[in-house]
C-alpha positions in Angstrom: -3.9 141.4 16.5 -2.4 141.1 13.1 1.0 141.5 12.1 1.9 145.0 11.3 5.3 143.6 9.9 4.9 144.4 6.0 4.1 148.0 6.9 7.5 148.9 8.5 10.0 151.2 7.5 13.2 150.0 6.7 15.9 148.5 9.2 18.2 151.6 8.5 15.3 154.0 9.7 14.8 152.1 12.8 17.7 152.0 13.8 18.1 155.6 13.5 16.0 156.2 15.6 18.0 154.9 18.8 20.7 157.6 17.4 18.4 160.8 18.1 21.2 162.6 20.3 18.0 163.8 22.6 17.1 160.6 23.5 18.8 160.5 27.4 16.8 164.1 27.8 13.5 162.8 26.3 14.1 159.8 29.2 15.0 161.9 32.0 11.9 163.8 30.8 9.5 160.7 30.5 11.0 159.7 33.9 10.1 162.5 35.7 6.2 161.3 35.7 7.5 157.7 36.3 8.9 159.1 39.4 6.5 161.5 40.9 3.3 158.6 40.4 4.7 156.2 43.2 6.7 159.5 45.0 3.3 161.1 46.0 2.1 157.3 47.4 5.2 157.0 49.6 5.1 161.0 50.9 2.2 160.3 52.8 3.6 157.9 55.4 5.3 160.2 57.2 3.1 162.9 57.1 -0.2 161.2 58.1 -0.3 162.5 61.9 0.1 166.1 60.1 -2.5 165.9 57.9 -4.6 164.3 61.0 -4.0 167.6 62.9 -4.3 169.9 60.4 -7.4 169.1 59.0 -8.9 167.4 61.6 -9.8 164.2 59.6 -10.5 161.3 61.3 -8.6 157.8 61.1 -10.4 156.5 58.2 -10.2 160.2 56.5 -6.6 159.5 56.6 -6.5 156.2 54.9 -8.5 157.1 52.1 -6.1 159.9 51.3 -3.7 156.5 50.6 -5.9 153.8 49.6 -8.3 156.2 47.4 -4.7 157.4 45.6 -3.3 153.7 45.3 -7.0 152.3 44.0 -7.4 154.7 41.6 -3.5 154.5 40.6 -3.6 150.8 40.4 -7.1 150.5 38.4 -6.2 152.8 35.5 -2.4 151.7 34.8 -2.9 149.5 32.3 -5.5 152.0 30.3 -3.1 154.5 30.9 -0.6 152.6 28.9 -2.9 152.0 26.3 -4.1 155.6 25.5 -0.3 155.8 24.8 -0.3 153.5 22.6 -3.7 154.9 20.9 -3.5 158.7 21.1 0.6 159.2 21.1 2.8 158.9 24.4 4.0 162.6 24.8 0.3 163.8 23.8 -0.6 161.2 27.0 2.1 162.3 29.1 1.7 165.8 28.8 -2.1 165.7 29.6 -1.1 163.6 32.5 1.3 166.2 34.0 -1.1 168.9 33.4 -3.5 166.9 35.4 -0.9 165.9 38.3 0.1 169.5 38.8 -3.1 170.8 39.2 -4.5 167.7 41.3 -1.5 168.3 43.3 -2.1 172.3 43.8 -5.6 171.2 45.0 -4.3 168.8 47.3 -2.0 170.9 48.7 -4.4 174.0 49.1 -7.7 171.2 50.5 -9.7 172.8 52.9 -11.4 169.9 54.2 -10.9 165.8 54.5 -13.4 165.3 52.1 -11.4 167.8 49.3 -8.3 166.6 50.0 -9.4 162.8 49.2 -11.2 163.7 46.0 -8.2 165.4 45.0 -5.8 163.0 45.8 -7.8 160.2 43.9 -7.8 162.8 40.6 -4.3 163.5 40.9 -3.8 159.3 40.9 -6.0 159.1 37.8 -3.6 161.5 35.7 -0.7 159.5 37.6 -1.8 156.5 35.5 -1.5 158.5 32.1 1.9 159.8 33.1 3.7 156.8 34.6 3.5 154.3 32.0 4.7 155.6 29.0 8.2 155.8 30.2 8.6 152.4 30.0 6.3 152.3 26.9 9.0 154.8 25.0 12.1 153.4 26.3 11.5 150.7 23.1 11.1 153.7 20.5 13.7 155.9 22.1 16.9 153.6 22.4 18.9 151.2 19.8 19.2 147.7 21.3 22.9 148.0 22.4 21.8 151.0 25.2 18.0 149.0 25.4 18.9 147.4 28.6 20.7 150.5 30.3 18.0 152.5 30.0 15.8 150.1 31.5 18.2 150.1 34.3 17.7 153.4 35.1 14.2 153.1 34.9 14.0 150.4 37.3 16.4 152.3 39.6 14.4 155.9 39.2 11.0 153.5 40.8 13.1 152.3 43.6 14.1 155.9 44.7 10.6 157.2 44.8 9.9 155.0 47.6 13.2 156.0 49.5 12.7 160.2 48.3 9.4 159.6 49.5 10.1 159.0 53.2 13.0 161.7 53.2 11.4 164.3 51.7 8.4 163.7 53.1 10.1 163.9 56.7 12.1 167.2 55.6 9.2 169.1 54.3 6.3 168.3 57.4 9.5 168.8 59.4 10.7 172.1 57.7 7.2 173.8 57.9 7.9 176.7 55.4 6.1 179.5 55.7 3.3 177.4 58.4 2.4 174.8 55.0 3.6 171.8 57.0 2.2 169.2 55.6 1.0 171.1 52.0 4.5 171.2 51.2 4.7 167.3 50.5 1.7 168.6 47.2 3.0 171.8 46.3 6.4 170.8 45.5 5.2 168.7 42.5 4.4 172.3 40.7 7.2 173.4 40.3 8.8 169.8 39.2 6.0 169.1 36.9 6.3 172.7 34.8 9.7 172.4 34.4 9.0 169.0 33.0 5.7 170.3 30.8 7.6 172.9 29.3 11.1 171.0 28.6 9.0 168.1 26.9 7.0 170.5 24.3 10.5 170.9 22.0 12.6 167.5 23.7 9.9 164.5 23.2 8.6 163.1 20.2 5.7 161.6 19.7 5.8 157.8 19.5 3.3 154.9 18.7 2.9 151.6 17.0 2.1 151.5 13.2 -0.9 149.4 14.6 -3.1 151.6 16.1 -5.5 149.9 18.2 -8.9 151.0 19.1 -9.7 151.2 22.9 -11.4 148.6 24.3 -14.1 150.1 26.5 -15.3 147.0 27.7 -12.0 145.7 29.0 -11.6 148.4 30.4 -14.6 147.9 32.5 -14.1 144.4 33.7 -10.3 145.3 34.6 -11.4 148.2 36.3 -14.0 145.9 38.4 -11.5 143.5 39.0 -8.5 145.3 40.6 -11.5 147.2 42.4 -12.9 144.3 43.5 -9.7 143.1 45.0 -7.5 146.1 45.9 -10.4 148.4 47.6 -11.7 145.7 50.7 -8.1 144.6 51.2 -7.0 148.6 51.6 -10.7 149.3 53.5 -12.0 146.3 54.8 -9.9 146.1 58.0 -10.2 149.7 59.1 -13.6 149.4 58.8 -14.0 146.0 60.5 -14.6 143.6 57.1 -18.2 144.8 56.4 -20.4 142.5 54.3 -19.6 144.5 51.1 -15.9 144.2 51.6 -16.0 139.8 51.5 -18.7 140.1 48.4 -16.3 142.5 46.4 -12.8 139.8 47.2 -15.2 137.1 46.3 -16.5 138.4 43.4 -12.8 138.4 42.5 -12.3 135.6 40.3 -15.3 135.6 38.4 -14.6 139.4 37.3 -11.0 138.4 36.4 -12.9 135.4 34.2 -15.3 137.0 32.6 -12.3 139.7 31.8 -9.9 137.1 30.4 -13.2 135.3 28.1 -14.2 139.0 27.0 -10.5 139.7 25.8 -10.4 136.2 24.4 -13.4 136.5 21.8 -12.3 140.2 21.7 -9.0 139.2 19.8 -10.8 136.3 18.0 -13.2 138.5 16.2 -10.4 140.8 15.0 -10.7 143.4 17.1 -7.9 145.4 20.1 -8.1 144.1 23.2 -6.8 145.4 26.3 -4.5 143.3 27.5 -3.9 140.6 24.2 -3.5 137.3 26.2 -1.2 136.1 23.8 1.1 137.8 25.4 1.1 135.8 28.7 2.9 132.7 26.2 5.8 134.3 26.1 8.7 132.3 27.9 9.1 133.9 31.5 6.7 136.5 31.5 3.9 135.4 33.9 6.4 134.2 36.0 7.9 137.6 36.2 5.1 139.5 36.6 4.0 137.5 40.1 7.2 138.0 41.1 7.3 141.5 40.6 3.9 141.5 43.1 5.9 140.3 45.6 8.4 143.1 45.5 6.9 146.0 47.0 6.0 144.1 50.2 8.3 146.4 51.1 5.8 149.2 51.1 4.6 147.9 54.6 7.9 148.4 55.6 8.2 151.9 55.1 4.7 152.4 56.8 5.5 150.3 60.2 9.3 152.1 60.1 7.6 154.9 60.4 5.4 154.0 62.9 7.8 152.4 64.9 10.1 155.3 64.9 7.3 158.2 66.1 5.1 156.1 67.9 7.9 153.5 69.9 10.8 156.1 70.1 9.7 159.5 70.1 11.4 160.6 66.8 9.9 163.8 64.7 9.0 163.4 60.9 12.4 164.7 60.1 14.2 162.3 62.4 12.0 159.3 60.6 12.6 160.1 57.2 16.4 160.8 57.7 16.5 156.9 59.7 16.3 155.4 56.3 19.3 157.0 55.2 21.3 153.3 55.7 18.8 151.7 53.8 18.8 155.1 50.8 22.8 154.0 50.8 22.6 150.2 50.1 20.0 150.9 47.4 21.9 153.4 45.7 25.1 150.9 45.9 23.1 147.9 44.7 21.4 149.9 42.3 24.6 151.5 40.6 26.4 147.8 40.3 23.7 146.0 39.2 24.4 146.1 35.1 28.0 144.2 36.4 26.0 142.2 38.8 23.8 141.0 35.8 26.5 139.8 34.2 28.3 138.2 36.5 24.9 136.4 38.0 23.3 136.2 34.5 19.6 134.7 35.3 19.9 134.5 39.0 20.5 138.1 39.6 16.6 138.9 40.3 16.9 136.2 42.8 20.5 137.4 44.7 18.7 140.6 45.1 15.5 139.2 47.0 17.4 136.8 48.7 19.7 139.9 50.4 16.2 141.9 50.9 15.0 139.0 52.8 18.3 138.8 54.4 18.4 142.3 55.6 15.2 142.3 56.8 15.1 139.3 58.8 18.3 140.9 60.6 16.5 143.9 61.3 14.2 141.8 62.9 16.4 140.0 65.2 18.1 143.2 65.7 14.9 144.9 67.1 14.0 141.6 69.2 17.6 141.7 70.8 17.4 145.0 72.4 15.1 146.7 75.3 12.1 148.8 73.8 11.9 152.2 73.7 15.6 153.0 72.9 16.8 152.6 69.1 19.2 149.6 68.7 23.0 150.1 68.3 23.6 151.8 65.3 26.4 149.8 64.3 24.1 146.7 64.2 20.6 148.2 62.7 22.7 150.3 60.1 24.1 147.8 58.2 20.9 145.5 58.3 19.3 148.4 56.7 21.8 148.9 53.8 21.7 145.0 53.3 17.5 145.7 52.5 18.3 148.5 50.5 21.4 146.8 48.6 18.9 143.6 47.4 15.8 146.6 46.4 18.8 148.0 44.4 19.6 145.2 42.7 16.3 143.4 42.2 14.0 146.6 40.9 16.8 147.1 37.7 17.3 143.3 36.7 13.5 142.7 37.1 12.6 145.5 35.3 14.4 144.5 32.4 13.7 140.8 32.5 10.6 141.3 31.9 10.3 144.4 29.3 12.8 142.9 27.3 10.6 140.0 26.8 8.3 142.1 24.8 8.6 144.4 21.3 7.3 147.7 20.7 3.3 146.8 20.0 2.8 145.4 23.0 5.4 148.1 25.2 2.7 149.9 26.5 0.7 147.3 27.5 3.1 145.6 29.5 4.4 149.2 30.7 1.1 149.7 32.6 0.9 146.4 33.7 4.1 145.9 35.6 3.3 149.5 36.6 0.1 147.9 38.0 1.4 144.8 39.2 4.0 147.6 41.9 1.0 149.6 42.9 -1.4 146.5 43.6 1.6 145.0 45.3 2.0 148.0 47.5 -1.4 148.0 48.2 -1.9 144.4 49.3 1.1 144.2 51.3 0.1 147.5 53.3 -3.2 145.7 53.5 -2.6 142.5 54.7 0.9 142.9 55.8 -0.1 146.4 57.6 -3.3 144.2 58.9 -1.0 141.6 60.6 0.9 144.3 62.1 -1.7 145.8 63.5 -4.0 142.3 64.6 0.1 141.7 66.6 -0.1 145.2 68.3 -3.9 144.9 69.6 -4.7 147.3 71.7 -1.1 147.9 72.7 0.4 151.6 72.2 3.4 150.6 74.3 7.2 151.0 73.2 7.4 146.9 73.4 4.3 146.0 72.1 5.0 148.6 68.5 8.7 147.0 68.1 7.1 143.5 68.6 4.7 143.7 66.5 7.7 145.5 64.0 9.7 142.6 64.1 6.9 140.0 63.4 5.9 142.4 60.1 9.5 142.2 59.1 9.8 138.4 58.9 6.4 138.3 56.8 8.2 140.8 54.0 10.9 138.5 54.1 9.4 135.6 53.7 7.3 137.6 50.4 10.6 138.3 48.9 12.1 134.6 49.4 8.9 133.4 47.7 10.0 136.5 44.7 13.4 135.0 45.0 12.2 131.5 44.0 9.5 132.8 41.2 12.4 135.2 39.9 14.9 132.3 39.5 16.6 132.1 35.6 14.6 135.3 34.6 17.8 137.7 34.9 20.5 139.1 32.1 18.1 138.3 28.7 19.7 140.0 25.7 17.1 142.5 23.9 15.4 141.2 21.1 16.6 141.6 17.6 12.8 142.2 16.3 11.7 144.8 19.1 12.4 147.8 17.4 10.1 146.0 14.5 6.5 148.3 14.7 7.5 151.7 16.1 6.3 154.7 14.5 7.7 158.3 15.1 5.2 161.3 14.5 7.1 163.8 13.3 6.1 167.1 14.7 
């Protein structure tokens, strides 16, 4: 794409633009979307045997009310991120929250299995105009010096979705207001998302790059094949027993991600605006981070066999299950809080300290659950503080890694690499409930016993391990980067 460089406004005027006293509520604004995207992904867990009762869906009903949502959500991040770039990032978020709420309303008021999936898979297609732009605004929104801070926060607002998730989810099946049981875990997002709407029409500013690119429909196509291709048989094909179509869309993989990356490629050559600008995969570290970050949210399958493990194995109600990950809610918000000072005392290995106590945590768990008789929940004084060790290394990887790799980028290419590390999260989480879920479920067999369940528990936990010891190594060196001078260099703010 060419350089937008001689078009810019002066250094002064940049600048000034990180000194808008509004800023921290335009964020907390922007973060609200990036918080209720992977919140409504997590919520389910906990509530799937309500939503099995209550509408009288079937097994595979209920996993396409996850695995449409996460699909949909992961196939349409990095567009999202682009149509900020294009159209404006509050005009893109705002549509986005429009669309969430209502998606959500329908969700929560669905009549039928077949309603409630449709809706669900809308309400993830206006998550993937929301979410992104966040990230994409924290470039035009802050000065350099607060830059990495408010990446921090960003980083530590995604982790809490997954945590909020399981509590609230537990509290509100559990609560049962009014007889909506399950509908609560939908309807709350109204009044969250108007409240948001209508503090963003006089708080945000519109932002986008002096380059405006075109939309590249036909990237957009061969991405969206792609990620299908690979994220719908791993979320489908084992609950539906690997039919044919599920192999022929995973091996038709690669050649969609080729004929992507050779499309883009003569796309940029001929002067156009590609979707993703391959160019951007030179810069020092960045790769490397981003297959790191897929490894992180192999701790999505933990938060689905917890769960299971806890009402299935020993008896406990929603409410009791989302309250058990209160040890783990308190490590990450203690990791999370500490890890600016932990970035500078670790510098580039603090992505790596953080996956390496994950891993840590979890493999205790594991040998925690192994040691005891099954049935009965092991001694709190052992399995509490494995849990906080998990939750401590999630609280201080997801801030470090988010801004080791944002802060590799400037402004132009903020959006794109906001949707894609958005992307990279959700196709995580869907791959590791997939095949990490799978191998939890190919241990337990037939099984519905108390031993069998915290077996086949224990055997999941060492494989998420063993995916954030591999993030540990690929994260290595990528921590603590000081912002770049140029990356306030091609922002433009609309005045409204």
């Amino acid at each position: 794409m060419p350089d937008t460089a001689a078009t810019l406004a002066p250094a002064p005027q940049r600048e000034a633009v990180g000194l808008d006293p509004n800023r921290w509520s335009a964020l907390a604004i922007l973060l609200t979307g990036a918080f209720l995207a992977p919140l409504d992904f997590f919520i389910v867990n906990v509530a799937m045997p309500s939503i099995t009762k209550g509408l009288g869906s079937t097994a595979a009903d209920v996993q396409l009310v996850i695995s449409g949502y996460a699909v949909v959500y992961a196939v349409f991040l990095i567009t999202g991120g682009r149509l900020g770039d294009i159209f404006g990032r509050k005009s893109i978020f705002m549509i986005g929250l429009a669309g969430f709420a209502f998606a959500s309303a329908l969700c929560g008021l669905a009549w039928s299995p077949q309603v409630l999936i449709g809706a669900r898979m809308l309400q993830a297609l206006a998550a993937a105009a929301m979410a992104p732009q966040a990230l994409a605004s924290v470039h035009a929104l802050f000065p350099s010096q607060e830059r990495g801070r408010a990446l921090s926060i960003y980083g530590v607002v995604l982790g809490l979705s997954s945590i909020v998730g399981q509590l609230l989810g537990g509290a509100l099946v559990g609560a049962d207001v009014e007889g909506f049981g399950w509908r609560l875990i939908f309807l709350i997002n109204l009044p969250i998302s108007l409240v948001a709407f209508v503090a963003a029409i006089p708080l945000l500013r519109e932002t986008r790059s002096h380059h405006r690119p075109r939309l590249d429909l036909g990237g957009v196509v061969l991405s969206s094949l792609t990620l299908s291709s690979l994220v719908l048989p791993l979320v489908e094909g084992r609950e539906r027993g690997w039919p044919v179509w599920s192999i022929v869309m995973l091996a038709m993989t690669p050649v969609f991600a080729e004929l992507f990356r050779r499309y883009e490629i003569r796309l940029a050559r001929a002067g156009g605006d590609p979707l993703i600008d391959m160019e951007v995969f030179r810069l020092p570290g960045l790769l490397r981070g981003i297959v790191a970050i897929l490894t992180l949210y192999a701790m999505a399958t933990f938060f689905l066999v917890y769960s299971i493990y806890l009402q299935s194995a020993l008896g406990y109600s929603a409410l009791q299950a989302g309250l058990a990950i209160l040890p783990f809610s308190a490590g990450f918000l203690t990791g999370s809080t500490f890890s600016p000072a932990i970035g500078r005392w670790a510098g580039g290995s603090a992505p790596s300290l953080g996956y390496g106590l994950s891993a840590f945590g979890t493999i205790a768990t594991s040998a925690v659950i192994l040691a005891f008789p099954a049935g009965a929940m092991p001694p709190l004084a052992l399995m509490a503080p494995a849990l906080a060790l998990i939750g401590l290394g999630m609280g201080m990887t997801m801030p470090t890694m988010m801004r080791a790799i944002v802060e590799r980028v400037g402004p132009r290419h903020a959006g794109l690499v906001g949707g894609m590390v958005n992307s990279t999260l959700q196709v995580s989480a869907a791959i590791s409930v997939a095949v990490l879920g799978g191998l939890f479920y190919t241990i337990l067999g037939s099984r519905t016993d108390a031993a069998g369940i915290g077996y086949a528990f224990a055997l999941t936990l060492l494989a998420i391990a063993a995916c954030h010891i591999a993030g540990a190594c690929l994260a290595a060196g990528l921590g603590q980067r000081q912002a770049s001078k140029t990356c306030s260099k091609d922002v433009a703010i609309v005045a409204e």
